[in-house]
C-alpha positions in Angstrom: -24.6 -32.5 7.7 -23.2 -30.0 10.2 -25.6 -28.2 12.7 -25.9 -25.0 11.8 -29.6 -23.0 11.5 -30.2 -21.1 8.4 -31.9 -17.6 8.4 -33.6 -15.0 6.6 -30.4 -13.0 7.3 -27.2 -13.5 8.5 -24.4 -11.5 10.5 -20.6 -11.6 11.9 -20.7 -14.0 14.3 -22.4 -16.4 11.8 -19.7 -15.9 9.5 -17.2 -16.8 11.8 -19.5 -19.7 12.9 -19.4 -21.0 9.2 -16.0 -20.5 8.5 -15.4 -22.7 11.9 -17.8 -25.4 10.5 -16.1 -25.5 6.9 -13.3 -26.6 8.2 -14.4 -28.9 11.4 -14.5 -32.6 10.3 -17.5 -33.1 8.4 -17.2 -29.8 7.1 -15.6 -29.3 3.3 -12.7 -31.2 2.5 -10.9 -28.4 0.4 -11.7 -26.0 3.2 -10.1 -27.9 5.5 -7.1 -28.6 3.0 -6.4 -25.3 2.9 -3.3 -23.1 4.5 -2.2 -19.1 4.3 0.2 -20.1 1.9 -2.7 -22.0 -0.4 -5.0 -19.5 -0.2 -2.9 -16.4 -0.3 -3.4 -15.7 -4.0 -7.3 -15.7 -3.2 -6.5 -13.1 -1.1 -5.1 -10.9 -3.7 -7.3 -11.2 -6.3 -10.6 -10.8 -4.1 -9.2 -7.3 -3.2 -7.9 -6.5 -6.9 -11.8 -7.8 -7.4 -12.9 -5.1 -4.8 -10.8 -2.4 -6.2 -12.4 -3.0 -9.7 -15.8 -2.6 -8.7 -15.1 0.9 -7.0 -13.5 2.2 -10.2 -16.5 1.0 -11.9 -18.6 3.2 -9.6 -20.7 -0.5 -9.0 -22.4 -0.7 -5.5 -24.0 -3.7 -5.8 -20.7 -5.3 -6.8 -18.4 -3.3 -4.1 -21.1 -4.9 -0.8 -20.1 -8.5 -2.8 -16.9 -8.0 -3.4 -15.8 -6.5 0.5 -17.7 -10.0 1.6 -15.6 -12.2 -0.9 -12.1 -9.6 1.1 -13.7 -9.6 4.6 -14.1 -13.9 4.1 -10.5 -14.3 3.2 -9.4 -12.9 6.4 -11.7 -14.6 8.5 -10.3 -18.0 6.6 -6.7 -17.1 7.6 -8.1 -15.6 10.8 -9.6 -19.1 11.4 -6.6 -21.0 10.2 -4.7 -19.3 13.4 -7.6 -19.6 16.0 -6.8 -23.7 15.4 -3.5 -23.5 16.0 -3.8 -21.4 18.6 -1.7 -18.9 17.8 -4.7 -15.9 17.7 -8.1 -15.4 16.6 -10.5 -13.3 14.6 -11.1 -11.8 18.0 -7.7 -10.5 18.2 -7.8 -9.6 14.7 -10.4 -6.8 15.5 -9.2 -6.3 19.1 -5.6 -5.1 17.5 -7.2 -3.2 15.0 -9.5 -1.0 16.8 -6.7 0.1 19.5 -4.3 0.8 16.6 -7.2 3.3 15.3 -7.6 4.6 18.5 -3.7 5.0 19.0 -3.2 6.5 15.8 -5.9 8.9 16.1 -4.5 10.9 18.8 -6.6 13.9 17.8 -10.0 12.3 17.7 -9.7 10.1 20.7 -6.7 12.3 22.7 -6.0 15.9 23.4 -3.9 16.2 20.2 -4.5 19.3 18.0 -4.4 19.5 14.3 -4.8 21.9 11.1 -6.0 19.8 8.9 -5.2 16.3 7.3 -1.5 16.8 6.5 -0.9 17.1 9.9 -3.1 14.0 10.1 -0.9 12.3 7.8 2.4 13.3 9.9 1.6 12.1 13.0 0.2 8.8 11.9 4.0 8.2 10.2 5.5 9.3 13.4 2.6 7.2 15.6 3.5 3.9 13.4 7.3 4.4 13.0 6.9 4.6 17.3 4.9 1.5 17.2 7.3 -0.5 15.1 10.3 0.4 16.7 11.5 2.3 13.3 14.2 4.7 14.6 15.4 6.0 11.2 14.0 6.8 7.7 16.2 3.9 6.5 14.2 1.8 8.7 10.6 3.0 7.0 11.9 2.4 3.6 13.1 -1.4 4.9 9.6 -1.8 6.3 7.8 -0.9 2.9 6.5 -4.3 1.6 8.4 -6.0 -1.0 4.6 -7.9 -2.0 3.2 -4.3 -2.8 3.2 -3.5 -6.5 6.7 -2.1 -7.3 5.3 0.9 -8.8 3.6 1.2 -5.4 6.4 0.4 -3.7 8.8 2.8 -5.7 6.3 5.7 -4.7 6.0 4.7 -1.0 9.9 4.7 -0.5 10.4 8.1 -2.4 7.7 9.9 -0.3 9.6 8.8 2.3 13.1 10.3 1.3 11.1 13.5 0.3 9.8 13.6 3.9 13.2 13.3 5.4 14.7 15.9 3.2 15.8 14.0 0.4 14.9 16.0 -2.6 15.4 17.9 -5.7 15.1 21.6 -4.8 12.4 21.8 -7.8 9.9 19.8 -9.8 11.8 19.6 -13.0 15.1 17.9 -11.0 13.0 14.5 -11.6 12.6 14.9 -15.1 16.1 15.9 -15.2 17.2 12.3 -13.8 14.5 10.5 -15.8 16.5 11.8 -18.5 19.9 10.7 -16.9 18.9 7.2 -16.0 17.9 7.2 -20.0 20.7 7.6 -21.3 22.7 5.2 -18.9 19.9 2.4 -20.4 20.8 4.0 -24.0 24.3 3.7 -23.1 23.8 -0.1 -21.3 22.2 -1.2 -24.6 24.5 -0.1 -27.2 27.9 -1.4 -25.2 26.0 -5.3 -25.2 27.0 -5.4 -21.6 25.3 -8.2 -19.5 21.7 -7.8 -19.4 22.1 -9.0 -15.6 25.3 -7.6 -15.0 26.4 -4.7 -13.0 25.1 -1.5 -15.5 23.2 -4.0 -17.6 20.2 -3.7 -19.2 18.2 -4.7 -16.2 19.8 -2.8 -13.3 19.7 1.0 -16.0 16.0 -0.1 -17.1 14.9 -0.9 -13.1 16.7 3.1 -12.5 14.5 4.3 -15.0 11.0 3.0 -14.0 12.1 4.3 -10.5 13.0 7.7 -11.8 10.0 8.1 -13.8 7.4 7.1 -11.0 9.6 9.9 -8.8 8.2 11.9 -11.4 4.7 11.0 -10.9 4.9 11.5 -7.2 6.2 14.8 -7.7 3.5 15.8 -10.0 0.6 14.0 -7.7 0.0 11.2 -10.1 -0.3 7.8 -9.8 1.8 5.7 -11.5 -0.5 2.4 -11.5 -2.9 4.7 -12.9 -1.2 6.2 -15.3 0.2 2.9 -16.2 -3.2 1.3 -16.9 -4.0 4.4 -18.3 -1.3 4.0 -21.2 -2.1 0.4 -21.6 -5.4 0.8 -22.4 -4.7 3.7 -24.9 -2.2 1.2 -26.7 -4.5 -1.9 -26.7 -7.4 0.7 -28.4 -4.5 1.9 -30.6 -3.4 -1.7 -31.7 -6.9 -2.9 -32.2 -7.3 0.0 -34.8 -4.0 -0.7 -36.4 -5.2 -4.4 -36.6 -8.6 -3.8 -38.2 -6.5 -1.7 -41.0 -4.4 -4.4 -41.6 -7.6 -6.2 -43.0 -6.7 -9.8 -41.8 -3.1 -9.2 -43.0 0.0 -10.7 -40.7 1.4 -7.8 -39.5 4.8 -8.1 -40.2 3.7 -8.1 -43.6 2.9 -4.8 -44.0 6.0 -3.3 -43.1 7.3 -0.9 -40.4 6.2 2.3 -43.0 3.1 1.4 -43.3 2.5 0.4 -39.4 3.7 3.6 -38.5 0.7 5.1 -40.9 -1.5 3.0 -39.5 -0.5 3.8 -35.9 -0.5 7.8 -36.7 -4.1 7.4 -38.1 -5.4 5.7 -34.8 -4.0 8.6 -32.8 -5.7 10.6 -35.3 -9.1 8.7 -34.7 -8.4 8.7 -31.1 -8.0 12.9 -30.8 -11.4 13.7 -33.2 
């Protein structure tokens, strides 16, 4: 058994304290097993945890769910701090001056009107701070890891930012429709899926083109992605329960398509 006091009620240094014991010897053996790389999935789905409880409006699961986030970097925080390399201490330090830098007008002389300015000069602060000298070099920086909906948005806000745009809302939708008919087109000729103007390459310039389209109109294409999920998963479940236990692809594509029609009926009354 390690020596460690157990209370009524804990704090930060005692998390870091038990993080340091889990994976001392005599701590937990798959603690101490454990490496960024090992653990790095954790990471993700803690936060994706996290994120579910806020859209589910759940306090009592958010307070859990930031612990199960604010552990996983302590762990990797802790994983450095042996090595050497930096600690949790750091973690914080660099954090807090980076606020403090980037927040010019709360903690400097710097005025602003409002948020978007906000907004502007924390993109000029952080392309400063990471030696970004060009646009090209903010889209490079925009992580690969991020969802690529995500990512497609981030690196079109960008290009709008440095001038790169349609002069209108509607030129979008008018290259949504282009990069549409190049997949049409890529389909029908039976060229290479992988090959240059192939299936994939026209399909990937159409999910781009149609989440430019959903920054331009202030949506969010994640959302509006889950969003159209869900409405086919409550569509399909109708169509299924018609089908009365039937395969499918028994009833034929006529009477799918009823079936479908009558659960967007059900769905609008």
């Amino acid at each position: 058994m390690v020596d460690f006091q157990c209370k009524p009620i804990y704090d930060y240094t005692d998390l870091l304290e038990i993080m340091k014991l889990l994976r001392e010897p005599g701590g937990c053996p798959w603690d101490r097993e454990q490496t960024h790389e090992s653990i790095r999935r954790n990471f993700l789905e803690e936060t994706c945890e996290a994120v579910e409880a806020i859209d589910s409006k759940d306090p009592a699961a958010l307070c859990e769910e930031l612990g199960d986030v604010l552990m996983q970097v302590v762990f990797h925080a802790q994983i450095e701090s042996e090595s050497g390399r930096f600690s949790m201490s750091d973690v914080v330090d660099g954090v807090c001056k980076k606020l403090i830098y980037r927040h010019p007008h709360v903690f400097g002389e710097t005025r602003v009107q409002g948020s978007g300015e906000v907004l502007d000069n924390w993109e000029t602060l952080k392309r400063a701070e990471k030696g970004q000298s060009s646009t090209a070099d903010a889209i490079d920086a925009v992580a690969r890891t991020l969802p690529a909906l995500w990512r497609a948005e981030k690196i079109g806000t960008k290009a709008v930012k440095a001038g790169f745009a349609w002069p209108n809302s509607t030129g979008t939708l008018v290259k949504l429709e282009e990069e549409t008919g190049e997949l049409v087109h890529a389909a029908q000729a039976g060229t290479a899926q992988d090959g240059p103007h192939g299936v994939r390459e026209e399909l990937g310039d159409v999910l781009f083109a149609a989440v430019q389209v959903a920054r331009e109109f202030g949506v969010d294409p994640e959302e509006a992605l889950h969003a159209a999920s869900d409405k086919f998963a409550r569509r399909f479940r109708f169509v299924e329960n018609g089908a009365a236990g039937r395969p499918l692809g028994s009833l034929g594509a006529e009477r799918l398509e009823e079936l479908w029609d009558a659960a967007k009926t059900e769905e609008r009354s």
